[in-house]
DRENDO-1510 file (C-alpha; in Angstrom, 1 decimal, always signed):
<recs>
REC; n; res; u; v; w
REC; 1; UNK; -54.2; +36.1; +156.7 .
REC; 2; UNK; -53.5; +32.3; +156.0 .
REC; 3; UNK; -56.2; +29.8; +155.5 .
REC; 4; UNK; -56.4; +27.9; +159.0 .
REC; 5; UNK; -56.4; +24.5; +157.3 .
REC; 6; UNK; -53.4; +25.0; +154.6 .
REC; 7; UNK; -51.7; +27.7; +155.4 .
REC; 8; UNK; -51.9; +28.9; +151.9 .
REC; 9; UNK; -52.6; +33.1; +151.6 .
REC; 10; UNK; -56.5; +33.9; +151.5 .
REC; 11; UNK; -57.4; +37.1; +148.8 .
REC; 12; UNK; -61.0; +35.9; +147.8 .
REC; 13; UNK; -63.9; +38.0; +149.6 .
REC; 14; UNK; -67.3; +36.8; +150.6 .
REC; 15; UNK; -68.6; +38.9; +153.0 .
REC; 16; UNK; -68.2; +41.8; +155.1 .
REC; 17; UNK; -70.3; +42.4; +157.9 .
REC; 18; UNK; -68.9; +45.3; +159.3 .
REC; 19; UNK; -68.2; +44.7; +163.2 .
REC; 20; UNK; -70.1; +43.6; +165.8 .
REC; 21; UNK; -69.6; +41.9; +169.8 .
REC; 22; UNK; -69.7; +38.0; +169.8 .
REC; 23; UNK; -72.9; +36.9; +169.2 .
REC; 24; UNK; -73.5; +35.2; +172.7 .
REC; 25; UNK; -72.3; +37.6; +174.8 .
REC; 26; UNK; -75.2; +38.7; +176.4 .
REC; 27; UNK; -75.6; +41.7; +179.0 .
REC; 28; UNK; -76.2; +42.3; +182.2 .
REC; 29; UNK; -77.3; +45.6; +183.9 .
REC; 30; UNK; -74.4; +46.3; +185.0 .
REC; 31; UNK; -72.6; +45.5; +181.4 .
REC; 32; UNK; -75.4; +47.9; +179.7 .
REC; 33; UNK; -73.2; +51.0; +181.5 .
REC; 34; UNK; -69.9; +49.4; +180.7 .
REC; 35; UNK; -68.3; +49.2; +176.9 .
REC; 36; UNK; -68.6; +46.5; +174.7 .
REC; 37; UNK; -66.3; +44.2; +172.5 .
REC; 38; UNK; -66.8; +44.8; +169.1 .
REC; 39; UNK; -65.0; +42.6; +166.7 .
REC; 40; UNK; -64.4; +43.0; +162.5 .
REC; 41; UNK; -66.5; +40.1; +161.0 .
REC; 42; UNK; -65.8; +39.9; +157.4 .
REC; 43; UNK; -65.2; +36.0; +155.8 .
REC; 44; UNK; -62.4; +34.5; +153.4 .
REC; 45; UNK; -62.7; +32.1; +150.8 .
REC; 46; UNK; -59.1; +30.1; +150.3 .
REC; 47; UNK; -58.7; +29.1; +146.8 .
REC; 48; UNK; -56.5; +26.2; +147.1 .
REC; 49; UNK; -58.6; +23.8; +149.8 .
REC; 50; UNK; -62.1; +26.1; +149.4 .
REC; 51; UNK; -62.6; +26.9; +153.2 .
REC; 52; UNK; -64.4; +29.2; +153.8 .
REC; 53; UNK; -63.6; +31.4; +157.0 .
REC; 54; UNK; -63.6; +34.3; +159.4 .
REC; 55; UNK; -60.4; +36.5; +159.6 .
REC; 56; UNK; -58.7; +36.2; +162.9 .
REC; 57; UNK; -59.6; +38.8; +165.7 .
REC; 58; UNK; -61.1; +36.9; +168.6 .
REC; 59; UNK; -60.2; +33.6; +170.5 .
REC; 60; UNK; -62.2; +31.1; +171.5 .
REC; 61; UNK; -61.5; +32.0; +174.9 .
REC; 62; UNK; -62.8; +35.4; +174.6 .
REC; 63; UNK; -66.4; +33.2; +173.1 .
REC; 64; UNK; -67.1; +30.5; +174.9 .
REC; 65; UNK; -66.5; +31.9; +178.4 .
REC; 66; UNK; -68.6; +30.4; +181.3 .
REC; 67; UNK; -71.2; +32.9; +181.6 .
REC; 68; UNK; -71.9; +31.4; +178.0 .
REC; 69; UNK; -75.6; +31.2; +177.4 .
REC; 70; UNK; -76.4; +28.9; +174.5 .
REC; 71; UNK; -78.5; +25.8; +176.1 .
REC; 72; UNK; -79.1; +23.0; +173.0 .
REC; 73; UNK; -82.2; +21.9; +175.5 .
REC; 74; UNK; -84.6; +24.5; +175.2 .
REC; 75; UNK; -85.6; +23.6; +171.7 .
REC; 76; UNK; -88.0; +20.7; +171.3 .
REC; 77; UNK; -87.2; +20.0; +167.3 .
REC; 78; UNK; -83.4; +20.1; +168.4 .
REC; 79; UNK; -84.1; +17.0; +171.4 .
REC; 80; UNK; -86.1; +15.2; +168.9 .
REC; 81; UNK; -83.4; +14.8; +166.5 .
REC; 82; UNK; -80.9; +14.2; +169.5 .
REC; 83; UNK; -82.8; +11.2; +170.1 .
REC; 84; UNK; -83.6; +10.3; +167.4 .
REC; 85; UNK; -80.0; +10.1; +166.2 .
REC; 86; UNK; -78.7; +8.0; +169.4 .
REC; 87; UNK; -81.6; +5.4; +168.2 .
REC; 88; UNK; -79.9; +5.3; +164.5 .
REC; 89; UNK; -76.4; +5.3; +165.7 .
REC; 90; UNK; -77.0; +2.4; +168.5 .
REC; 91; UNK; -78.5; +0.4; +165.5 .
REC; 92; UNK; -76.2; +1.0; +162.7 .
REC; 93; UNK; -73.1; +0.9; +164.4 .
REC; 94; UNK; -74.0; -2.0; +167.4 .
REC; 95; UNK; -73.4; +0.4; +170.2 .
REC; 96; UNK; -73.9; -1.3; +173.7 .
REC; 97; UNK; -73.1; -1.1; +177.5 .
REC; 98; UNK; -69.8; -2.8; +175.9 .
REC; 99; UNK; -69.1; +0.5; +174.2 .
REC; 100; UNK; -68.2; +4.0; +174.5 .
REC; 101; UNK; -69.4; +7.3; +173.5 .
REC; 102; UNK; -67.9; +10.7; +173.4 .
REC; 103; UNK; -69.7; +14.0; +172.6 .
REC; 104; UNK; -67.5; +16.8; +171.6 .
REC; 105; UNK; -69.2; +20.4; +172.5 .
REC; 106; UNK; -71.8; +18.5; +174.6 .
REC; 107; UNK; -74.0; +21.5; +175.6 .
REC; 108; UNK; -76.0; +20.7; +178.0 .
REC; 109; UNK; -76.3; +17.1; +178.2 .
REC; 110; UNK; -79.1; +17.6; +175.2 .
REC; 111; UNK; -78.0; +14.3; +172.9 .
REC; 112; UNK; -75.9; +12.0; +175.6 .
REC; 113; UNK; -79.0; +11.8; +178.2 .
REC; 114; UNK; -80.4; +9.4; +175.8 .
REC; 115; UNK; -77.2; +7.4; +175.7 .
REC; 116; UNK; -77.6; +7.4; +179.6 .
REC; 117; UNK; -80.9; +6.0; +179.5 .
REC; 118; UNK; -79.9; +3.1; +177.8 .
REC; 119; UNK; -77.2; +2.5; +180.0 .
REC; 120; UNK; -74.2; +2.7; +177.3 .
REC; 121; UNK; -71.1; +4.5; +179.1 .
REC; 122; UNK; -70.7; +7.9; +177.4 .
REC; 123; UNK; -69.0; +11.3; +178.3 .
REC; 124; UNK; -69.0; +14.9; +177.0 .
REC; 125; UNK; -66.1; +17.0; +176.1 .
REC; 126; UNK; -67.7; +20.4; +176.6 .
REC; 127; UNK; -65.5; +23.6; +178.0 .
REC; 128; UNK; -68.4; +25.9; +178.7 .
REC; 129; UNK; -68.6; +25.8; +182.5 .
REC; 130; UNK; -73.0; +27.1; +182.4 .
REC; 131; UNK; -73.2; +24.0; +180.0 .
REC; 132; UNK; -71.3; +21.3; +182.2 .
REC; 133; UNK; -73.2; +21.8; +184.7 .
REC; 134; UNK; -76.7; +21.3; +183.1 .
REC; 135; UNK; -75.2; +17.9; +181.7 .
REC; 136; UNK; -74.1; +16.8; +184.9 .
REC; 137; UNK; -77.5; +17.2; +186.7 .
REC; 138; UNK; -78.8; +14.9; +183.8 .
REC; 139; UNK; -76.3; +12.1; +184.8 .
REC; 140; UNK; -73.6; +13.0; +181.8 .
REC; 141; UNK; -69.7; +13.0; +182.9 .
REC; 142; UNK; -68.2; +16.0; +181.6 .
REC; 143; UNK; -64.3; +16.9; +180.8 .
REC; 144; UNK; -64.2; +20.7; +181.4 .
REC; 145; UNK; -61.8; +21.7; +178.4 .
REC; 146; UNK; -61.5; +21.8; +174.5 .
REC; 147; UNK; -61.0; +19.5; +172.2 .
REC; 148; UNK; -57.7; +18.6; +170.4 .
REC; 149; UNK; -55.0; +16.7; +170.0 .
REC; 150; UNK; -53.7; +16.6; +173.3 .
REC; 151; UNK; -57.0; +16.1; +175.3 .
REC; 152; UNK; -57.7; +12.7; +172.9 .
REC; 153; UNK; -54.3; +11.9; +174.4 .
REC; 154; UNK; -55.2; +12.1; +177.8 .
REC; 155; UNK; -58.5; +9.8; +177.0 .
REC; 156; UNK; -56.5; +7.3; +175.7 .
REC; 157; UNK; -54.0; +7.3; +178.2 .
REC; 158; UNK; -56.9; +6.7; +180.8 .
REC; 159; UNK; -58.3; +3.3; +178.4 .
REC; 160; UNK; -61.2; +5.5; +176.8 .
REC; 161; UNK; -61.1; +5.2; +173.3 .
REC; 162; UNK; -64.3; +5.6; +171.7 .
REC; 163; UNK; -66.2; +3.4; +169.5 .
REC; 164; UNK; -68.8; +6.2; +168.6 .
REC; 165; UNK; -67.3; +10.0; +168.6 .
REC; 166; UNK; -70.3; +12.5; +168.1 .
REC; 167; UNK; -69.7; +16.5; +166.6 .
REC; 168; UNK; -72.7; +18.4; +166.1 .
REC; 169; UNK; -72.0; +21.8; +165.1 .
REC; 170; UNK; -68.6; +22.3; +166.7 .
REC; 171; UNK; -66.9; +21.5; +163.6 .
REC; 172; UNK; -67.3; +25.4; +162.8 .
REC; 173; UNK; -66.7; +26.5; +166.1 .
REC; 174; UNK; -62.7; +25.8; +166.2 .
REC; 175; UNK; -60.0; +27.8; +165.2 .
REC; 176; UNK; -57.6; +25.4; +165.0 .
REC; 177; UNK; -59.6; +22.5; +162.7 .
REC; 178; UNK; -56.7; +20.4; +162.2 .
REC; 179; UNK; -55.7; +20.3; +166.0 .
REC; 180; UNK; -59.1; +19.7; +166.6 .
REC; 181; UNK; -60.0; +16.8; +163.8 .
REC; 182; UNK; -56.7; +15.2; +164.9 .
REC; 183; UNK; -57.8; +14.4; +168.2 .
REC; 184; UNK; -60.6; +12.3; +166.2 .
REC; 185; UNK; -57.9; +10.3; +165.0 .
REC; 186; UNK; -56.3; +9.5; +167.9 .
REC; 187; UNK; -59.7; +9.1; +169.9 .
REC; 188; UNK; -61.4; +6.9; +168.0 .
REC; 189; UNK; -61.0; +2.8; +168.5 .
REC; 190; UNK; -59.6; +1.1; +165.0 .
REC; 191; UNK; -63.1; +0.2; +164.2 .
REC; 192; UNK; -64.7; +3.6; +165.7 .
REC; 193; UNK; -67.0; +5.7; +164.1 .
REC; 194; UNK; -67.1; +9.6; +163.9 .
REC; 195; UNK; -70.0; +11.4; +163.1 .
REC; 196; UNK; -69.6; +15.7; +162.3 .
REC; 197; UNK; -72.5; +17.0; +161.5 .
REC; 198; UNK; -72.9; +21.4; +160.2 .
REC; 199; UNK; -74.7; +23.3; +158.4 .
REC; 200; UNK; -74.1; +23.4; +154.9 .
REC; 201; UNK; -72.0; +25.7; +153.0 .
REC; 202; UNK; -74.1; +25.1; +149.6 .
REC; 203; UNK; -77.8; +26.0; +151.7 .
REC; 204; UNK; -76.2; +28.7; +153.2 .
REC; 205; UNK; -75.2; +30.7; +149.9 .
REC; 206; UNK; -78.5; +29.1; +148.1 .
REC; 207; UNK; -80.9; +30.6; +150.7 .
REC; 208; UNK; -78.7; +33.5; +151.9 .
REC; 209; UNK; -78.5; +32.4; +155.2 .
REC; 210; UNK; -75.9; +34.8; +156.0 .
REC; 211; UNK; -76.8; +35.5; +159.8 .
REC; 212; UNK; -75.1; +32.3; +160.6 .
REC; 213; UNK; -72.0; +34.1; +160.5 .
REC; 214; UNK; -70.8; +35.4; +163.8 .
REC; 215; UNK; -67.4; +35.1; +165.1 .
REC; 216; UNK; -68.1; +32.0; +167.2 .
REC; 217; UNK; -68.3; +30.4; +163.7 .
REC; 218; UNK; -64.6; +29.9; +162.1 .
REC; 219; UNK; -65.6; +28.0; +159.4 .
REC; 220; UNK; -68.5; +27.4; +156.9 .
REC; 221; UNK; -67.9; +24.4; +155.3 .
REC; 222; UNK; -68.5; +22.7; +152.3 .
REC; 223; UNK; -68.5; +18.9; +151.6 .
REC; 224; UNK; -65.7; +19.2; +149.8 .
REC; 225; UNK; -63.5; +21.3; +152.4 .
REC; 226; UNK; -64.5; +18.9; +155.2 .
REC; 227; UNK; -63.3; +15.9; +153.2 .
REC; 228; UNK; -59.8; +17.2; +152.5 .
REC; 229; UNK; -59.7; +18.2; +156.2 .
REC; 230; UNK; -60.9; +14.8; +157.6 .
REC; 231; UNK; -58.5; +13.0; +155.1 .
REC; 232; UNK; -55.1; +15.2; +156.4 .
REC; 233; UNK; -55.8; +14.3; +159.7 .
REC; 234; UNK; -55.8; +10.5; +158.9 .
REC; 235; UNK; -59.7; +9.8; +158.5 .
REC; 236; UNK; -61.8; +8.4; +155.2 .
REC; 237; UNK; -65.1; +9.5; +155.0 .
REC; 238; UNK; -67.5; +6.7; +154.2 .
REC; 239; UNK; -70.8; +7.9; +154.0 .
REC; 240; UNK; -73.1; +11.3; +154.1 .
REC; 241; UNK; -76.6; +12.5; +154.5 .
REC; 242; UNK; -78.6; +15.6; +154.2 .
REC; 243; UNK; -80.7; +16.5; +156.7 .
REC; 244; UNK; -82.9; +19.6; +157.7 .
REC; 245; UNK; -81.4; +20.6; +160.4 .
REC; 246; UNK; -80.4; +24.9; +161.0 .
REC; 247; UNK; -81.6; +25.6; +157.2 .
REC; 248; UNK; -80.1; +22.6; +155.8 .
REC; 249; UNK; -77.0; +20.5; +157.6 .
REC; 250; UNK; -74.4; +17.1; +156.5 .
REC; 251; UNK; -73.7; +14.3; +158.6 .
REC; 252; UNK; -70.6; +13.1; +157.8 .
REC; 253; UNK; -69.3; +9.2; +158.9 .
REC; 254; UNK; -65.7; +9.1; +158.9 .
REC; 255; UNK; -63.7; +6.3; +160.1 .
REC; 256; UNK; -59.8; +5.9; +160.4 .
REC; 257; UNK; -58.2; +5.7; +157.3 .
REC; 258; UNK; -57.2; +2.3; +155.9 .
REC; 259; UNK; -59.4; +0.5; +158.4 .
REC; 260; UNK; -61.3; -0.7; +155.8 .
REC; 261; UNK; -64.1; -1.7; +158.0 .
REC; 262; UNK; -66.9; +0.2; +156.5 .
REC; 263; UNK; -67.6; +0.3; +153.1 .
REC; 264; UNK; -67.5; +4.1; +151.2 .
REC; 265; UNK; -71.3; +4.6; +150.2 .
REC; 266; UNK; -71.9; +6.1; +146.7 .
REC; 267; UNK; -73.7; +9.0; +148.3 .
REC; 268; UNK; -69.8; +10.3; +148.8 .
REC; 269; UNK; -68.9; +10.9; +145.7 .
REC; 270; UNK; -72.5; +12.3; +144.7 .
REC; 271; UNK; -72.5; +15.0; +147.3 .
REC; 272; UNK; -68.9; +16.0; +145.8 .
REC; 273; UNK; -69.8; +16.5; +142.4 .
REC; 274; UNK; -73.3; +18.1; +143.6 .
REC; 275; UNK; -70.8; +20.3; +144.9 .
REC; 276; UNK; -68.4; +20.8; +141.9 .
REC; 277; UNK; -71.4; +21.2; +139.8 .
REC; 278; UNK; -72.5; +24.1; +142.2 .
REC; 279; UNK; -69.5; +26.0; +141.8 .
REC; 280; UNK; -67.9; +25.7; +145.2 .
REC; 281; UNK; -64.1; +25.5; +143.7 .
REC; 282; UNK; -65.1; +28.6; +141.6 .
REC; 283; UNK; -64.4; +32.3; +142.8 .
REC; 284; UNK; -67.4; +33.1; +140.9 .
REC; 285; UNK; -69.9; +30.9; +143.3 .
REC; 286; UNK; -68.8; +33.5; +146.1 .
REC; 287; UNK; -69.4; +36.9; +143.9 .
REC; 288; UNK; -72.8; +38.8; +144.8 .
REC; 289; UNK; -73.3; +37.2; +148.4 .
REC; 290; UNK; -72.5; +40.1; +149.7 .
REC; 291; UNK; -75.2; +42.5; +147.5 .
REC; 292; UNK; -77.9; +39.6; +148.5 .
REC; 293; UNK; -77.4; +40.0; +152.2 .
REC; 294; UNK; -77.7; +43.8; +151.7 .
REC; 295; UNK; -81.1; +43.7; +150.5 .
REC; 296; UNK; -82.2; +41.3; +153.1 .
REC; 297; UNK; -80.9; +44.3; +155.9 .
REC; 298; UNK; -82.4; +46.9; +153.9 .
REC; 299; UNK; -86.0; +44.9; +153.5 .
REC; 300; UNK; -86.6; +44.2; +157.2 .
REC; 301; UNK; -85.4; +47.4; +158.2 .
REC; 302; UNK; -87.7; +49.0; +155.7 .
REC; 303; UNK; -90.9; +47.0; +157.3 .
REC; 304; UNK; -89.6; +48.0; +160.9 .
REC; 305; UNK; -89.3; +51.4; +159.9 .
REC; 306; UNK; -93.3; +51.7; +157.8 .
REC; 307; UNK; -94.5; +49.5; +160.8 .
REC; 308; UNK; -93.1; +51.7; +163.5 .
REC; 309; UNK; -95.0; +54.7; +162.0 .
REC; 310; UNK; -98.5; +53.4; +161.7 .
REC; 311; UNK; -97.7; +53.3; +165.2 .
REC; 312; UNK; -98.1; +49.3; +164.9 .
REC; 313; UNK; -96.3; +47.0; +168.2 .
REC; 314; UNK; -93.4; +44.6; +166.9 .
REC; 315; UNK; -91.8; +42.3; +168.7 .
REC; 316; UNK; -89.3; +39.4; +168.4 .
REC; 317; UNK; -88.3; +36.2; +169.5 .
REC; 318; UNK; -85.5; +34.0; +170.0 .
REC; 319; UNK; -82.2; +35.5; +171.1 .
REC; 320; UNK; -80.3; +33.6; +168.8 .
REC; 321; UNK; -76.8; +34.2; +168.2 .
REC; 322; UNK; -78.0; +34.4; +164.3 .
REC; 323; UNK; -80.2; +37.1; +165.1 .
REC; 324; UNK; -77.8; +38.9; +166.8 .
REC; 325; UNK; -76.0; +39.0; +163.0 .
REC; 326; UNK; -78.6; +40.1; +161.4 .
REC; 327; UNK; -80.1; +42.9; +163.9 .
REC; 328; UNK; -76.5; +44.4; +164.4 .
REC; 329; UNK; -76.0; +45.0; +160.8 .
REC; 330; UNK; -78.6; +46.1; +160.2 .
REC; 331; UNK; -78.4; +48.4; +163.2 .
REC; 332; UNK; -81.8; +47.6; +164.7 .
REC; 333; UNK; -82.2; +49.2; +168.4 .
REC; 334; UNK; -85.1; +49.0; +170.7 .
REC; 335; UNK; -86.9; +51.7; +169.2 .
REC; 336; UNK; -88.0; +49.2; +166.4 .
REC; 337; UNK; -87.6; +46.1; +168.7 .
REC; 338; UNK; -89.0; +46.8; +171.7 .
REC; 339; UNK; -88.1; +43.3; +173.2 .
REC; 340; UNK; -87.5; +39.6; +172.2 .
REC; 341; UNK; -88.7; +36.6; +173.6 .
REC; 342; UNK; -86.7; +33.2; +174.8 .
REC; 343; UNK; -87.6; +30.1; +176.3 .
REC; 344; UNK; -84.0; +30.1; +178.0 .
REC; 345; UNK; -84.3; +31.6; +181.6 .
REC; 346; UNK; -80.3; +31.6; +181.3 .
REC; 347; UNK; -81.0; +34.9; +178.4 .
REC; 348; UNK; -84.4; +36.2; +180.2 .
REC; 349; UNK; -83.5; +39.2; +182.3 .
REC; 350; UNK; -80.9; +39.9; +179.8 .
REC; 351; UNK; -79.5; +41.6; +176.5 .
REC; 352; UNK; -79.0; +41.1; +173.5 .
REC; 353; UNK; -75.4; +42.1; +172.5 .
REC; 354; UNK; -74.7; +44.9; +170.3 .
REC; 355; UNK; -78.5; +46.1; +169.8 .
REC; 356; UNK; -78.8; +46.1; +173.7 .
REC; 357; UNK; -82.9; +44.7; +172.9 .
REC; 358; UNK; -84.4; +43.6; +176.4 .
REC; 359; UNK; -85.0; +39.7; +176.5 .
REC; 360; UNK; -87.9; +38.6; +178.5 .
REC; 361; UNK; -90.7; +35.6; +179.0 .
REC; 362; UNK; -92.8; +34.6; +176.6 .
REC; 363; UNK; -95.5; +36.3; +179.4 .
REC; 364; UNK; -94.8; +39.9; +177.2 .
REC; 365; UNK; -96.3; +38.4; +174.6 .
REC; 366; UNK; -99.2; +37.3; +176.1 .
REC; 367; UNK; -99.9; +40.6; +177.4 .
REC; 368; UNK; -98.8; +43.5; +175.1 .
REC; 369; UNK; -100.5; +41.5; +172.2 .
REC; 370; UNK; -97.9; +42.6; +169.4 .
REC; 371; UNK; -99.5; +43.4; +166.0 .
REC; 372; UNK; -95.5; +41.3; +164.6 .
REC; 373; UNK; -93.8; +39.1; +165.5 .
REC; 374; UNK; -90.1; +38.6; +163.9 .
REC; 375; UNK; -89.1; +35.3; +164.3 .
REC; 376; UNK; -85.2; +35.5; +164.4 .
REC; 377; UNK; -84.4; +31.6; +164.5 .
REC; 378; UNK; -86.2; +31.1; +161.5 .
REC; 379; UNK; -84.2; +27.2; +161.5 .
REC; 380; UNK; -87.3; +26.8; +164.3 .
REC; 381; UNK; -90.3; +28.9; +162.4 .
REC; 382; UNK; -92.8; +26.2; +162.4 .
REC; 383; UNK; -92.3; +24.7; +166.0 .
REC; 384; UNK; -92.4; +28.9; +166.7 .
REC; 385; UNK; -95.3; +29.4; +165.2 .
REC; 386; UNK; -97.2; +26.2; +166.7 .
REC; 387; UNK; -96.0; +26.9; +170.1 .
REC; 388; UNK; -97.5; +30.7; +169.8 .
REC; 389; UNK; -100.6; +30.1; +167.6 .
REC; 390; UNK; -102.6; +32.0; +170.3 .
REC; 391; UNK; -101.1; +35.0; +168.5 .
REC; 392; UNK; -104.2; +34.7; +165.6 .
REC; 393; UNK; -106.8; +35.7; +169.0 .
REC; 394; UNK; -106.0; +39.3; +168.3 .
REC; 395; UNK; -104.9; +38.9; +164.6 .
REC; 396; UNK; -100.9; +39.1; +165.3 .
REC; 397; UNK; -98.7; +38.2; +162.5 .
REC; 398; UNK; -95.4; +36.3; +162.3 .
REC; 399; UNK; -92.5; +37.3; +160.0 .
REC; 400; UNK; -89.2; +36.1; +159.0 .
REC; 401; UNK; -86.3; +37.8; +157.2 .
REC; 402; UNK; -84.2; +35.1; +155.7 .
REC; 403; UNK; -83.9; +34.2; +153.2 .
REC; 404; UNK; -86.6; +37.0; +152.2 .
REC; 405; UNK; -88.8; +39.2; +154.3 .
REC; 406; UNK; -91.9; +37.0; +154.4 .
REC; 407; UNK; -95.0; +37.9; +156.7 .
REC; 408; UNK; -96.5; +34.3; +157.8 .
</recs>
């Protein structure tokens, strides 16, 4: 296989997973007695540009299909940072009803609603047909298709370039990344502002967050990866945070190249030798990752096994695509999971893929009174636990897996 950013042949291993379906394909009935898509998910590390990366075995068409289930809205700490980014970005940048703003991958209308309310023109680019619709009834205006070069093309060719373009966690999601970063390029005003924001590759090896890999996620990406990428396709990256978003996330500010209309903060070059110090243009920062992962399967299976024979109730919630990761390799079935929980009423009646675990209300809880409770999203463990502290009436206990098993 060749690296999907520079072409260059990828040798380096950093983990195999073994197979399962895409992680946000969930079941009907009727799919439970038809056969499922299961798909090798093992990652790449390319040693010249340090991308790290699924191999090749499903499309994005065969992912994102428009029975696809993932709705950005259902999460309260999600919206609250959704807003609270517009309110930054309307400051920093001068954004008014003079402007324009495009989301890529924008869900459900979850982040651009609050650029509606304040009356700033906006549209999302999202190609997920159960998604566009849910932005539209929120007053967002939504291109149906992906993202790339020739669909920035289009935009501009009907007068809407962009002063602000927003990415939040797409960047991952494309197979193509240049195709796809190019279309920034082309989108963007001479003075416009991109913002990308993912999880991070250095918090995912430091805390072992390996159930973010699914096949819906191309790419993991370091600082230093995303940089060379941005710069290829003609943008300079001028500034970068951390923030605590999914387990630790970057937002990245990139701006056309040569512009010069935004001065390159020193929290650029920082975050690149934070990274070289690391290790991340090492092979050796990518050895054991695999081993680490193992344990974390063979921990939480060992609780679900001990808890199942002390004839003790366990159940889960969130039917996250990351849980679907870690429950198929670890091959949990509903014998140890008798359900899981989800505030989406798009996944309730549903299940999960792979394991086939029955997703149902949060009403289940209330009334089987589970002795556990495995809190798969455990990005959202703390708004979780708040929103089901009336598990404590009958002495039920939370518990999370990653990045060790940990009863709460």
């Amino acid at each position: 296989m060749k690296c999907r950013h520079c072409q260059a042949d990828l040798h380096l291993p950093f983990i195999d997973l073994g197979s399962a379906p895409p992680s946000n394909a969930y079941l009907t009935e009727q799919a439970l007695r038809e056969p499922e898509k299961w798909f090798p998910l093992r990652v790449l590390v390319c040693t010249d540009c340090w991308l790290v990366q699924t191999e090749d075995h499903a499309g994005a068409d065969e992912l994102f299909t428009k029975e696809y289930a993932y709705f950005s809205s259902f999460s309260t700490t999600w919206l609250n940072h959704a807003k609270d980014y517009v309110e930054k970005m309307v400051v920093r940048f001068e954004i008014d009803e003079a402007s324009l703003v495009v989301e890529i991958a924008a869900n459900d209308g979850y982040l651009l609603q609050y650029v509606v309310e304040r009356g700033i023109p906006c549209l999302g680019v999202e190609p997920t047909a159960s998604t566009a619709v849910a932005a539209r009834a929120k007053g967002v205006e939504v291109v149906e298709e992906f993202f790339g070069a020739e669909l920035a093309k289009k935009l501009v060719s009907q007068g809407r370039q962009a002063d602000l373009v927003v990415a939040n966690n797409v960047l991952a999601h494309v197979p193509d990344i240049n195709d796809f970063v190019a279309g920034f390029t082309i989108l963007l005003k001479p003075d416009g502002v991109a913002t990308f924001e993912f999880p991070h590759l250095l918090k995912l090896v430091e805390q072992c967050q390996f159930d973010t890999i699914y096949h819906e996620h191309f790419s993991y990406l370091s600082f230093t990866a995303v940089s060379r990428i941005l710069e290829c396709s003609g943008l300079e990256v001028f500034d970068v945070e951390e923030l605590s978003t999914h387990g630790g996330s970057l937002r990245v500010f990139a701006q056309k190249k040569g512009s010069g209309e935004k001065p390159v903060s020193s929290q650029v070059l920082a975050t690149l030798e934070s990274e070289s110090r690391a290790g991340v243009t090492t092979a050796v920062y990518y050895q054991g990752f695999q081993a680490r992962a193992e344990k974390i399967k063979d921990d939480l299976l060992s609780f679900l096994l001990k808890k199942k024979a002390q004839g003790q109730k366990i159940a889960a919630y969130g039917a996250a695509a990351k849980g679907n990761t870690l429950l198929n390799f670890a091959g949990v079935r509903p014998d140890l999971l008798t359900y899981v929980v989800d505030r989406s009423t798009a996944k309730q009646g549903q299940y999960l893929p792979g394991s086939r675990i029955p997703i149902v209300s949060e009403k289940r809880i209330k009334d089987e009174q589970p002795d556990y409770i495995v809190i798969l999203p455990w990005n959202l463990r703390d708004e979780i636990v708040q929103q089901l502290s009336y598990v404590s009436e009958w002495g039920g206990d939370f518990v999370v897996s990653v990045p060790s098993l940990e009863v709460i």
